[in-house]
Backbone as a ProteinNet text record, in pm:
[ID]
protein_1_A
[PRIMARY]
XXXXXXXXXXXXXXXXXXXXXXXXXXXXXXXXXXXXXXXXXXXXXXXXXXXXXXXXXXXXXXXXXXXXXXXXXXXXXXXXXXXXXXXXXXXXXXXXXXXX
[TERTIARY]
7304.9	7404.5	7457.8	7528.1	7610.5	7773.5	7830.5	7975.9	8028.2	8099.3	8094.1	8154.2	8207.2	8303.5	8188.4	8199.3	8100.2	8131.1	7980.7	7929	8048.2	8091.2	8237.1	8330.9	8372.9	8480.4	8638.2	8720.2	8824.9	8979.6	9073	9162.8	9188.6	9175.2	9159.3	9089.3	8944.9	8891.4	8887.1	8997.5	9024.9	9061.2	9143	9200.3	9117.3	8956.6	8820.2	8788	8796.5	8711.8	8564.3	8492.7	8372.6	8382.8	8366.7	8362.6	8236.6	8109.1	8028.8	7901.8	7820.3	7704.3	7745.7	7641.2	7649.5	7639.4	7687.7	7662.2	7557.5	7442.8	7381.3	7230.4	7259.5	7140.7	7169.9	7242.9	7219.5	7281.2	7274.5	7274.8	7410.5	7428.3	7529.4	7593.6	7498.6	7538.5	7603.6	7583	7585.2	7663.6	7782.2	7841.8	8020.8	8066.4	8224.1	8292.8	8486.9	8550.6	8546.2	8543.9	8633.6	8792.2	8819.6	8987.2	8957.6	9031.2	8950	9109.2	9086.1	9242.9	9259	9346	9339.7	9423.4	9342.2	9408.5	9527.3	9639.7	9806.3	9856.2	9960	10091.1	10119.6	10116	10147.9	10268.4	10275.8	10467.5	10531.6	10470	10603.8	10566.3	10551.1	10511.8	10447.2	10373.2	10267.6	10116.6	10091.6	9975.3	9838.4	9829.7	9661.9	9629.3	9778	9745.2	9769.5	9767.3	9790.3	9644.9	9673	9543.6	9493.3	9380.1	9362.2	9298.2	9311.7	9245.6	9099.4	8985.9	8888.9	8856.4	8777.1	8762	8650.8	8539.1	8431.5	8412.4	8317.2	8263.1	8236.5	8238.3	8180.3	8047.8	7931	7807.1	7792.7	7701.8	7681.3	7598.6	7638.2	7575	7451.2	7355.7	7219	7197.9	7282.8	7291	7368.8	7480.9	7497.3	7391.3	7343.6	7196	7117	7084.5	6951.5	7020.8	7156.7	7189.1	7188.1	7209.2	7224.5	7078.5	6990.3	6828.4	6800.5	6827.1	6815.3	6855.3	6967.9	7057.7	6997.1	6964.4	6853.7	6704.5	6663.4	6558.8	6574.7	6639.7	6694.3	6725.1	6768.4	6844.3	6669.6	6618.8	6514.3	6402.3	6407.6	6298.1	6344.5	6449.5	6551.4	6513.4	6516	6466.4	6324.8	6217.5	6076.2	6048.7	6158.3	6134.7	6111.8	6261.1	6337.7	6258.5	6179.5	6080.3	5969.9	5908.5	5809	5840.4	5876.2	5932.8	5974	6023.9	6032.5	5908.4	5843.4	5680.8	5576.3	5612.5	5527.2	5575.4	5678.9	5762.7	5716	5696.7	5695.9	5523.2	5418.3	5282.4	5277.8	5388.2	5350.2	5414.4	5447.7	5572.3	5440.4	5325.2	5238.1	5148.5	5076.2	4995.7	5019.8	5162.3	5181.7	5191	5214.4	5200.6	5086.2	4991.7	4853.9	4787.5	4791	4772.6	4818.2	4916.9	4958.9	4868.1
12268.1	12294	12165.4	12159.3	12044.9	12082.1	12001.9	12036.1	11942.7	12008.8	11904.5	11976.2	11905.3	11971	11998.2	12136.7	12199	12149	12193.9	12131.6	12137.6	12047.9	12061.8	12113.8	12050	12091.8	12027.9	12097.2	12075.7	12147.7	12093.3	12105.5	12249.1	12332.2	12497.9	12545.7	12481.4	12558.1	12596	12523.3	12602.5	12735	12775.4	12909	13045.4	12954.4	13105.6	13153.5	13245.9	13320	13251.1	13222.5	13157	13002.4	12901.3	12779.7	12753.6	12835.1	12783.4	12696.9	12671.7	12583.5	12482.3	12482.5	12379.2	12208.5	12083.1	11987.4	11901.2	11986.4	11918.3	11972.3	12145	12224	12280.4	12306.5	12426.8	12559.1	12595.6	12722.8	12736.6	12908.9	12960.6	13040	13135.1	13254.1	13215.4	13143.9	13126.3	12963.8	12976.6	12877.9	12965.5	12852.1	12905.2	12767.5	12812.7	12721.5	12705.3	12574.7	12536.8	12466	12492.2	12389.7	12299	12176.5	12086.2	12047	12051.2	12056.1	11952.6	11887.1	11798.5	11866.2	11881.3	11971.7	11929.2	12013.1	12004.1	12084.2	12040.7	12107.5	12060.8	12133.5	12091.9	12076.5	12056.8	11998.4	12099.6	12222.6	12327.4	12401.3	12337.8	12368.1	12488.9	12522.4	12586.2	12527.1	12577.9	12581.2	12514.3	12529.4	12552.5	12423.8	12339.8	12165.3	12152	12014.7	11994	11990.7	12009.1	12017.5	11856.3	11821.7	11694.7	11703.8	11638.1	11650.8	11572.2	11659.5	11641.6	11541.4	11425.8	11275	11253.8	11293.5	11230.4	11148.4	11099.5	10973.4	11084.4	11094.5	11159	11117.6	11194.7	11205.8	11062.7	10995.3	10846	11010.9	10972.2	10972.4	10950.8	10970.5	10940.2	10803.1	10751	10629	10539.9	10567.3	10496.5	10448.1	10546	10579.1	10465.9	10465.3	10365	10213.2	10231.4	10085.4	10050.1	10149.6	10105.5	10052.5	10124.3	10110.7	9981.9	9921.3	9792.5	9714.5	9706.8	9583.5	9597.5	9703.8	9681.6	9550.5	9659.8	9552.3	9482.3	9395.6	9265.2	9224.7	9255.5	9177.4	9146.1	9190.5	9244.7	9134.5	9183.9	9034.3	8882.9	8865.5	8734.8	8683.5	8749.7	8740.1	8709.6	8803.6	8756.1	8600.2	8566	8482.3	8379.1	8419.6	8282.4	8262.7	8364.6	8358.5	8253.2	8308.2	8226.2	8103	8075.3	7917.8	7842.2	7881.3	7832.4	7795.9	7902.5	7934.9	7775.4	7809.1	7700.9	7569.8	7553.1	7423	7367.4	7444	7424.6	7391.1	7453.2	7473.8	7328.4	7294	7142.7	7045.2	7036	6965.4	6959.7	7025.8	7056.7	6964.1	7002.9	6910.8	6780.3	6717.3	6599.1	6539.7	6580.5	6516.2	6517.8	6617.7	6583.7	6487.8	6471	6318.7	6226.5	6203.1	6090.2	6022.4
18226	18127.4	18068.1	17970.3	17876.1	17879.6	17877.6	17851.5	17781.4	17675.1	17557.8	17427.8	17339	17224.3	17141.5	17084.9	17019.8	16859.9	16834.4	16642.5	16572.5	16514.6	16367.8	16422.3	16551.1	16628.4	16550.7	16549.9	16520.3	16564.7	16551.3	16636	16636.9	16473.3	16463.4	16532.1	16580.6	16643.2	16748.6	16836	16972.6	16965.9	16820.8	16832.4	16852.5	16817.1	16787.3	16902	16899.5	17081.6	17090.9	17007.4	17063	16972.5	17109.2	17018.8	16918.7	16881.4	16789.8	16898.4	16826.9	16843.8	16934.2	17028.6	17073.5	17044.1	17093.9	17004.1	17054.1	17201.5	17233.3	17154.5	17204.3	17169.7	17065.8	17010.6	16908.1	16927.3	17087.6	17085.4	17055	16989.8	16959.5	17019.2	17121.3	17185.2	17314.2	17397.7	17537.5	17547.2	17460.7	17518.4	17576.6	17615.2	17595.9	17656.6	17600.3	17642.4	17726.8	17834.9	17963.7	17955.9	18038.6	18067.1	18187.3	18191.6	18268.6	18336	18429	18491.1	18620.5	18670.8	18766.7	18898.6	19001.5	19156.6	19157	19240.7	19242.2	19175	19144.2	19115.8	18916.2	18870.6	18703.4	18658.7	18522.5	18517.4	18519.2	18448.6	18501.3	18596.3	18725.1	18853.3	18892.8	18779.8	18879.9	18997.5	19027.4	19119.2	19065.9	18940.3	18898.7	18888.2	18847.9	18809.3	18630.5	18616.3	18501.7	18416.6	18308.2	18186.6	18160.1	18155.1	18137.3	17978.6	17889.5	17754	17821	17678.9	17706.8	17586.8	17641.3	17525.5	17580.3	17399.4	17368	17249.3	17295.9	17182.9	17056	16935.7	16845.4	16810.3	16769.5	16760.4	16604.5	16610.2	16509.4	16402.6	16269.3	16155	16149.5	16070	16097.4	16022.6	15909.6	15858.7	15965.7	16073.2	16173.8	16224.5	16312.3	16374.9	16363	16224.9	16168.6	16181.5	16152.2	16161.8	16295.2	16389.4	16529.9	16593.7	16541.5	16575	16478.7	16354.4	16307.4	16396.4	16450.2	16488	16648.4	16767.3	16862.8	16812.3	16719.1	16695.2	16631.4	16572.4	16542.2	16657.6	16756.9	16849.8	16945.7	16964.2	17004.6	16999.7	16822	16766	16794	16794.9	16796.4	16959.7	17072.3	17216.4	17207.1	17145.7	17171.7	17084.5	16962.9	16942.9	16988.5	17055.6	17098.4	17267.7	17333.7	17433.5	17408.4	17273.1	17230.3	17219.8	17171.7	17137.4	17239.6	17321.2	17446.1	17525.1	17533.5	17625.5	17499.4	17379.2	17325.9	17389.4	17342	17408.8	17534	17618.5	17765.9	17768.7	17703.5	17655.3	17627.8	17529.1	17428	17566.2	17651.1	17732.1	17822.3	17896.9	18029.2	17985.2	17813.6	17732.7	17734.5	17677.9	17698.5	17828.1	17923.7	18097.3	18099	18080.9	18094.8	18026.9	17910.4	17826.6	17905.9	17969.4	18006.6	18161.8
[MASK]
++++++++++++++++++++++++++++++++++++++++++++++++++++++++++++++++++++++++++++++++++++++++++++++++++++

């Protein structure tokens, strides 16, 4: 299972008997609310415990997305570079002791 604030969730939409699509799968039929509560005693002292709000990251845009997958591989290419250049260096550094 997933647990997780469903598709185009918004603060109205707690009021719907079914929260909608899921925001992992899709599905529509077979989800429902939970309440996420911490063991003890709650502030107006009942039993069940207090309500803890539920905090997620919101889902990246698909133009996020791509920028996030640019800036990996940028970061990415910048390492094998900066590998290489090193590995030559060290290549040109073995060469010259051996000349000598």
């Amino acid at each position: 299972g997933y647990c997780g604030l469903p598709k185009g969730y918004t603060d109205s939409s707690k009021n719907k008997q079914n929260p909608g699509p899921c925001n992992n799968c899709n599905e529509g039929t077979q989800t429902n609310w939970l309440r996420v509560t911490q063991q003890g005693v709650g502030a107006s002292g009942n039993k069940k415990g207090a309500e803890i709000p539920w905090i997620e990251i919101a889902p990246c845009s698909d133009e996020d997305m791509q920028k996030k997958k640019e800036a990996e591989m940028a970061a990415k290419r910048a390492e094998i570079e900066a590998n290489v250049k090193k590995a030559i260096q060290e290549r040109e550094r073995q060469v010259a002791e051996k000349a000598l």
